[in-house]
C-alpha positions as CSV (number, residue, x, y, z in Angstrom):
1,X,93.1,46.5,66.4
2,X,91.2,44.3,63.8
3,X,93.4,41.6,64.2
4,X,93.2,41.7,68.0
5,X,89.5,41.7,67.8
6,X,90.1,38.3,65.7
7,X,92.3,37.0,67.7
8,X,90.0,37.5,70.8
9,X,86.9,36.0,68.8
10,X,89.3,32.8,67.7
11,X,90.2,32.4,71.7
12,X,86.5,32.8,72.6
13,X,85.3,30.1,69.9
14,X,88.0,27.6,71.2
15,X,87.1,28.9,74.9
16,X,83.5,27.6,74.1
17,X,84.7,24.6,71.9
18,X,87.1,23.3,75.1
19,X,84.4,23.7,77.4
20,X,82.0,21.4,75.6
21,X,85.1,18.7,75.4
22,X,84.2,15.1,76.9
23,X,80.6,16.3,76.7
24,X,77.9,13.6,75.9
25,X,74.7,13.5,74.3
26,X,72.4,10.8,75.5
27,X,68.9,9.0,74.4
28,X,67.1,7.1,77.2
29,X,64.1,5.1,76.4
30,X,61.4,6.1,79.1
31,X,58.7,3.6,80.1
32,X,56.6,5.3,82.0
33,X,55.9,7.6,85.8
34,X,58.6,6.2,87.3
35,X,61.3,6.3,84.6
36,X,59.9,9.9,84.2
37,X,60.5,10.7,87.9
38,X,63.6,9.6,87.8
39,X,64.8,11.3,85.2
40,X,63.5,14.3,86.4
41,X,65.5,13.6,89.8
42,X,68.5,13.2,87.9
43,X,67.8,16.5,86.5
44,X,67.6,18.1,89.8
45,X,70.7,16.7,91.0
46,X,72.8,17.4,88.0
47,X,73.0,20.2,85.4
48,X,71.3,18.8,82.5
49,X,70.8,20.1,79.1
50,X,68.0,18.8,77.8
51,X,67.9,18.8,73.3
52,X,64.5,16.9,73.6
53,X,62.1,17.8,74.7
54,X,63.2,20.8,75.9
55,X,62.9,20.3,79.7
56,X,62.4,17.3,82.8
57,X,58.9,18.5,83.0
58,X,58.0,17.4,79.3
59,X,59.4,14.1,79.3
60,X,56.3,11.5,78.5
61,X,55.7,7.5,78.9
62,X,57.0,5.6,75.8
63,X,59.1,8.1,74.8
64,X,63.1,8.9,74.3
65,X,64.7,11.8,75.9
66,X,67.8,13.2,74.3
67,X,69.8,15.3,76.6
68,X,73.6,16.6,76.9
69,X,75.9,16.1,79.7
70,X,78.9,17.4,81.0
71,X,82.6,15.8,80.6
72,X,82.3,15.1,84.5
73,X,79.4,14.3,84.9
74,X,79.4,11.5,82.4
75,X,80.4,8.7,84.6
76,X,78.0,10.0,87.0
77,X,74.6,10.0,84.5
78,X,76.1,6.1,82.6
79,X,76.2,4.5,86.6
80,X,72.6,5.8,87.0
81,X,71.1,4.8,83.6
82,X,72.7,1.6,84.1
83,X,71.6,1.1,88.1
84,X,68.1,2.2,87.2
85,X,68.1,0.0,84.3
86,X,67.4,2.2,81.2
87,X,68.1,1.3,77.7
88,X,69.9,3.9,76.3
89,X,72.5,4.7,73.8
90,X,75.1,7.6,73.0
91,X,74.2,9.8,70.6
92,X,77.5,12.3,70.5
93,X,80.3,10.7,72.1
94,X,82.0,14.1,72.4
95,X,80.1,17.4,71.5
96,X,83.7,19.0,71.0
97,X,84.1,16.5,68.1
98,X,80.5,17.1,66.4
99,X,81.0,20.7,66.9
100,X,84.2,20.5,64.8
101,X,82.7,18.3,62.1
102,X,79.9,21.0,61.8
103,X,81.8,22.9,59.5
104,X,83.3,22.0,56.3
105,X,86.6,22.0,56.7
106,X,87.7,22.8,52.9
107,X,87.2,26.4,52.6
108,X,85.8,28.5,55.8
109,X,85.3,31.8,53.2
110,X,85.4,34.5,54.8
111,X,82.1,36.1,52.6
112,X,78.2,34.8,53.0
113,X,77.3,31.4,51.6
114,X,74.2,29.9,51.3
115,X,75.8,26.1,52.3
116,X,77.5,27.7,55.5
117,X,76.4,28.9,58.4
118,X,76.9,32.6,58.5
119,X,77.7,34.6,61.6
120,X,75.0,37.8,62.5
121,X,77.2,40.1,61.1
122,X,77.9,38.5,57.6
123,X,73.7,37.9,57.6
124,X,73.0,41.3,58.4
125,X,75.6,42.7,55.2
126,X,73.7,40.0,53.1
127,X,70.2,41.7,54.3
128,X,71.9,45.1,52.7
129,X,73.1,43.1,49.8
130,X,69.9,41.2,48.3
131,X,67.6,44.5,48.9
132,X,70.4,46.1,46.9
133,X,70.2,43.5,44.1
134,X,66.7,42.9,43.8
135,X,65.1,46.2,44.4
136,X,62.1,45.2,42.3
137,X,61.6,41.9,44.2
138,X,62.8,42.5,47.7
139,X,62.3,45.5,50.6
140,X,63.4,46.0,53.9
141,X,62.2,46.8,57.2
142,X,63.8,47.6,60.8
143,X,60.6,46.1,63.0
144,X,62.2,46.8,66.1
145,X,65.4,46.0,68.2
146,X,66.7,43.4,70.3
147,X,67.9,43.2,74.5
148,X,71.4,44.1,73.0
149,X,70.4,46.8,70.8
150,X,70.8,45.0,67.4
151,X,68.4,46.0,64.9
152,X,65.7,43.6,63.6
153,X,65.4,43.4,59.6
154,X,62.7,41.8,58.2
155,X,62.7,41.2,54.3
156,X,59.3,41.5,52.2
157,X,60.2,39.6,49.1
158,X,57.3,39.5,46.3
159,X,56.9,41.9,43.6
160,X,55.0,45.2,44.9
161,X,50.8,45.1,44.3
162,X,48.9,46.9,46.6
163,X,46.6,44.5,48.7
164,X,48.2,41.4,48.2
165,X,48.0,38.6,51.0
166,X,51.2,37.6,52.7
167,X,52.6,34.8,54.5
168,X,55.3,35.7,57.1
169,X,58.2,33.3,57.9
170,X,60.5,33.6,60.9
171,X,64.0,32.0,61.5
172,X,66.4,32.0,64.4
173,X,63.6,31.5,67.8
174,X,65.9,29.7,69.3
175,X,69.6,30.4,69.1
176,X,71.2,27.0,68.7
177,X,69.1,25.9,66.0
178,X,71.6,26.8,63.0
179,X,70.1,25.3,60.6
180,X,66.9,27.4,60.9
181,X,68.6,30.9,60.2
182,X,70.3,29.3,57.1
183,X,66.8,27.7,55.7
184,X,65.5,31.9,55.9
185,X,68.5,32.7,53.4
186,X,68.2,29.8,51.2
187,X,64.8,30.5,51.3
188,X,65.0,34.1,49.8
189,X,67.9,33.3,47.4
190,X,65.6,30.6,45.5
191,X,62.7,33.0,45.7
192,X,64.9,36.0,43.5
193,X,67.0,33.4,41.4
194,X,63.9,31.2,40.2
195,X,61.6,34.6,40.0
196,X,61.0,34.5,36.1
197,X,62.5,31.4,35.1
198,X,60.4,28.6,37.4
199,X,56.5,29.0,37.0
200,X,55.6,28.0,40.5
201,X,57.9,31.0,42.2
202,X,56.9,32.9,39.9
203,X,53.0,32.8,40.3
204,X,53.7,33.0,44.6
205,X,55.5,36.1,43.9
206,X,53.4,37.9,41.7
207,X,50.6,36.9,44.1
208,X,51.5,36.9,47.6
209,X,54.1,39.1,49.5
210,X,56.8,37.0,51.8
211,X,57.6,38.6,55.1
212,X,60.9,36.7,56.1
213,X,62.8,37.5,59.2
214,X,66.2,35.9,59.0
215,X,67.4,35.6,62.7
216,X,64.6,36.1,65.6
217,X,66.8,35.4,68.0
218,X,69.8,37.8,67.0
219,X,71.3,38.3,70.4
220,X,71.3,34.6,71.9
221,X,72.6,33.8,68.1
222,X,75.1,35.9,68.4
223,X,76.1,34.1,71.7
224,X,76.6,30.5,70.4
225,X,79.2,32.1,67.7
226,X,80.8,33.7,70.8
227,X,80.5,31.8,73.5
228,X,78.6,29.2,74.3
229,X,77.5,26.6,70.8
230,X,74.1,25.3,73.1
231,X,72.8,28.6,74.1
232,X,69.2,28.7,73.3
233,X,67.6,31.7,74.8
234,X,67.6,35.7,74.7
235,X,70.1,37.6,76.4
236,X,67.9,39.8,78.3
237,X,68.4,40.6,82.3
238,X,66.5,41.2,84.7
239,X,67.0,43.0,88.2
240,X,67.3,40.2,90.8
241,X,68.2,37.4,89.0
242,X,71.5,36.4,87.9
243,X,70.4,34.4,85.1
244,X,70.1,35.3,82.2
245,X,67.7,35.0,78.7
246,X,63.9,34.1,78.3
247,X,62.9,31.3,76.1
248,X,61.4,33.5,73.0
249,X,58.8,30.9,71.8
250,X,57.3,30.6,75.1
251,X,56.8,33.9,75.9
252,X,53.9,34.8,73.9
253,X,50.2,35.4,74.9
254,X,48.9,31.9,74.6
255,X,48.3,30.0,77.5
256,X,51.1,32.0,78.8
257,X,53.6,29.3,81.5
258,X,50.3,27.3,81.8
259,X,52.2,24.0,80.6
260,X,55.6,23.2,79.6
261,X,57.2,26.3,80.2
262,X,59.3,27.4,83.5
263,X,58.8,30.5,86.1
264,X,62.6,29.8,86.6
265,X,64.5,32.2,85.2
266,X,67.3,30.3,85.2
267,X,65.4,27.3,83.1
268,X,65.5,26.9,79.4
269,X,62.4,27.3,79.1
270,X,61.6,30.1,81.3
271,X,58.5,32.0,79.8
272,X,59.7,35.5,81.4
273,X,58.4,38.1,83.8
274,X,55.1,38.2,81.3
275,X,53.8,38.0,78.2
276,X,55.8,40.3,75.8
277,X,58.4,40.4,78.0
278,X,60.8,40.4,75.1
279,X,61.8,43.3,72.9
280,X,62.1,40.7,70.1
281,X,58.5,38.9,71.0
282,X,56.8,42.7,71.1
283,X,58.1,43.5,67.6
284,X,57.2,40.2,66.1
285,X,53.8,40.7,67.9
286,X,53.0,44.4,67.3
287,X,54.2,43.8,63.4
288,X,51.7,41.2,63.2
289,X,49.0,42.7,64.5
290,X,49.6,45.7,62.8
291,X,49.4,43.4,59.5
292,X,46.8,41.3,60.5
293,X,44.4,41.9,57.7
294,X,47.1,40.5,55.0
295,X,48.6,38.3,56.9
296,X,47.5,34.8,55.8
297,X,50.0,32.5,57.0
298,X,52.5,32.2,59.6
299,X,55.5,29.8,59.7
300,X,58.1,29.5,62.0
301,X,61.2,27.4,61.3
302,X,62.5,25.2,64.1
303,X,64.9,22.4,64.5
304,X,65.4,19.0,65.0
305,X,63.0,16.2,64.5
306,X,61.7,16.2,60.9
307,X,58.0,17.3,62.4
308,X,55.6,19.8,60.9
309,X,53.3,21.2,63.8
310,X,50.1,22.7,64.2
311,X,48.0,24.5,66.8
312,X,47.6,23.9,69.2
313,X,50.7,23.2,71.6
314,X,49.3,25.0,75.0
315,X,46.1,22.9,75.0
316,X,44.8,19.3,73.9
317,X,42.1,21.0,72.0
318,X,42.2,21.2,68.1
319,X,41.7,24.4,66.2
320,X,38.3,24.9,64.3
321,X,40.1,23.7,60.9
322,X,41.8,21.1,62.2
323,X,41.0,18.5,59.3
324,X,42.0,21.2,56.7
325,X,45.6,21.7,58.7
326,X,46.2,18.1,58.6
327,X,45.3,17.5,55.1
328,X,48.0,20.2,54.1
329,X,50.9,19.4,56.2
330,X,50.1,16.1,55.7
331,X,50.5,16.8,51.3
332,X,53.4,19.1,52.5
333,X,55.4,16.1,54.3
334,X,54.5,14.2,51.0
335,X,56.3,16.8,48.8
336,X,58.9,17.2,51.0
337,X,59.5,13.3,50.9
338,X,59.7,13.5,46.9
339,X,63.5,15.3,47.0
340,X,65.4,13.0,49.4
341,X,63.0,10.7,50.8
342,X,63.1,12.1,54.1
343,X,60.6,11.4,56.6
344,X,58.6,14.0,58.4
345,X,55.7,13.3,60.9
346,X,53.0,15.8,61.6
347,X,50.1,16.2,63.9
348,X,48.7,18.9,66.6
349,X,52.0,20.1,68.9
350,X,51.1,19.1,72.2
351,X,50.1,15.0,71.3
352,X,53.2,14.8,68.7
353,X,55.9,16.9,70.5
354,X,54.7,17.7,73.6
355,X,52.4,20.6,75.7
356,X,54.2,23.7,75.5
357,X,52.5,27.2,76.4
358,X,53.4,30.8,74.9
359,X,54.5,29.6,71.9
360,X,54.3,32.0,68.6
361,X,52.0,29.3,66.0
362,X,49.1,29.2,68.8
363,X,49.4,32.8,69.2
364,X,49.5,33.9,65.7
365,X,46.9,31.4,65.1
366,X,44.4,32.7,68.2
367,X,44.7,36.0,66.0
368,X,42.9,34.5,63.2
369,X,45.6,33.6,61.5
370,X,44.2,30.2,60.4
371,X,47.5,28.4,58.3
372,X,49.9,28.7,61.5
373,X,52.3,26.1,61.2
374,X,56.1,25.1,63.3
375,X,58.6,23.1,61.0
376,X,61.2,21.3,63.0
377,X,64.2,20.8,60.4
378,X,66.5,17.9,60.2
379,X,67.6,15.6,61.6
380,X,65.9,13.1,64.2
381,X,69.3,13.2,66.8
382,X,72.1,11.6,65.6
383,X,73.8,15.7,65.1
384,X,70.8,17.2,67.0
385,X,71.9,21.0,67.3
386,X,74.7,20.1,65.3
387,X,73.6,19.0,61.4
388,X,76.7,19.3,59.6
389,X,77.0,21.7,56.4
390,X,77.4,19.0,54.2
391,X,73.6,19.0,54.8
392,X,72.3,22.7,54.6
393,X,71.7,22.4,50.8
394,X,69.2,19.1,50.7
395,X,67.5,20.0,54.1
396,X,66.9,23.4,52.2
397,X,65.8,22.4,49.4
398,X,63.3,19.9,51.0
399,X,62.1,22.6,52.7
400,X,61.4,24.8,50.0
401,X,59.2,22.2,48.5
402,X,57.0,22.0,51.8
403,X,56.9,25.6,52.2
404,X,55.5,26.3,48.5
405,X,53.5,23.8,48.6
406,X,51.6,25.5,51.8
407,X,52.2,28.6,49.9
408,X,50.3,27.7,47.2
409,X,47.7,26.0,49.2
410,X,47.0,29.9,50.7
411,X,46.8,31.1,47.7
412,X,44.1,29.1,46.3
413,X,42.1,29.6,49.4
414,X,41.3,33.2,50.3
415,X,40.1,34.2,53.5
């Protein structure tokens, strides 16, 4: 029986690996209104998946668009570009191929590794395994369930105090983004091994609690394992519609589908029926609110474009601390730079990625939750959705830097 399940999962990866063959990523330099309009028409008239932004409706003047097309409809999309004149260049020449070069093809272990990517079902026996471990360090909670009926676990690493303040970290909003999920473990293992021995880590530790929630997104994660690599939304259904999944990060209560977001449930970036649609949005929500007097921070860990956001991303307006926020990503981007030299920009989300409503940092942040802040991880496009392994470890460890830095920031300024 086992090893029918394992051959079915092997036919369903290659199932999804053949279906992505031919496939093409693009980047199209867009003028202005009327490259925009005809992008969008291309859009309507073929079925395009767009990496960034994340729909037709958000493309802007002076901008590029990254977006993946079909085996078939390749020719199709390269005699438009080319009729309408667009500079543009090939990103992936076939997603099949990048998908393939993901992984490291040395030693696919079966077990949990921190410079893999790791399948639900190896993270959730790692949950099991660090609280095990590190009982003095490191807790667990079930905060609710998922569409499917997969539970939720959400870590608390720090070492126990009563009233400390706590920053609370997500991973895993959006299912494709791999290399989000694996920041949330790296994340955790450097917080346990350096507890003790590293003086920084240490002083977070004693003082503030971590709330980390590895995968957000457990179902739609799940999916692009299974079945489809590019999946990015829930898996929840509703009567009526055949489609299928609701964008998590814009389904929460702020600015609900005003901007950027979809009523079509069949768009990526459909904000659902209403706010709190989702059984994974209403646990994140209620566990936050029901927190809200230690909660001090909130980050949630995105991916691609080397970007560290800030509210807000449904409105043009700045938050009340706006200078503070952009003094302390813009020391976090610094920090980050020290490791690797990699490049991060940073700004308000709606001028430096673009508008997008019902989105979980304005939310948490319209709570009072002033340090509210969206990391997009590596890289800028060349892999996309696709950042190989070979580069877990050094966009983790760049990472870490940014996030204690912010960390310690919090600390040193109680509110």
């Amino acid at each position: 029986m086992l090893l029918l399940l394992a051959l079915v999962s092997v036919a369903l990866a290659h199932a999804s690996e053949d279906q992505l063959d031919g496939n093409r990523v693009f980047r199209v330099s867009v003028h202005d209104e009327d490259d925009i309009n005809l992008i969008q028409e291309l859009a309507n008239t073929k079925q395009i998946d767009f990496w960034k932004p994340d729909s037709a409706t958000q493309v802007k003047p002076l901008t590029t668009v990254d977006f993946h097309v079909k085996a078939e409809d390749v020719a199709t999309v390269e005699n438009f570009l080319e009729e309408n004149e667009f500079y543009y260049e090939v990103l992936i020449s076939n997603v099949r191929t990048a998908l393939e070069a993901q992984f490291d093809s040395h030693s696919r272990a079966t077990g949990h590794s921190y410079t893999k990517y790791n399948k639900w079902e190896t993270i959730e026996a790692w949950v099991k395994q660090v609280v095990t471990e590190k009982p003095d360090l490191i807790s667990q909670d079930i905060i609710g369930t998922t569409f499917e009926g997969r539970n939720m676990h959400l870590l608390k690493v720090g070492k126990p105090k009563p009233n400390k303040p706590a920053i609370f970290m997500d991973c895993g909003f959006h299912a494709r983004e791999w290399i989000s999920p694996a920041f949330c473990q790296w994340f955790v293992r450097e917080a346990i091994r350096t507890y003790g021995q590293e003086i920084h880590m240490t002083e977070l530790l004693d003082e503030l609690d971590f709330y980390v929630l590895p995968v957000f997104n457990i179902d739609g994660y799940v999916y692009t394992w299974a079945k489809s690599r590019m999946w990015r939304k829930t898996r929840s259904t509703k009567a009526g519609s055949s489609c299928v999944g609701v964008d998590p990060n814009r389904n929460f209560n702020a600015g609900w589908c005003e901007v950027g977001a979809s009523r079509s449930p069949c768009d990526d970036t459909y904000c659902g029926p209403a706010p709190e649609s989702e059984k994974e949005t209403k646990a994140l929500a209620d566990f936050i609110r029901k927190n809200l007097s230690s909660i001090k921070a909130y980050l949630t860990i995105h991916s691609y474009s080397q970007m560290m956001l800030y509210p807000y991303s449904y409105d043009y307006k700045l938050p009340t601390n706006y200078e503070e926020l952009n003094a302390l990503v813009k020391g976090a981007a610094k920090e980050l730079a020290t490791l690797h030299g990699t490049k991060y920009t940073y700004g308000p989300g709606a001028t430096t990625i673009y508008p997008a409503a019902g989105g979980s940092d304005d939310w948490a942040y319209d709570q009072g939750i002033k340090y509210s802040f969206t990391f997009e991880l590596r890289d800028k496009g060349f892999y996309g959705f696709l950042l190989p392994e070979s580069q877990i470890r050094q966009t983790c460890e760049e990472t870490m830097l940014a996030v204690k830095y912010i960390a310690k920031y919090v600390l040193d300024h109680p509110y």
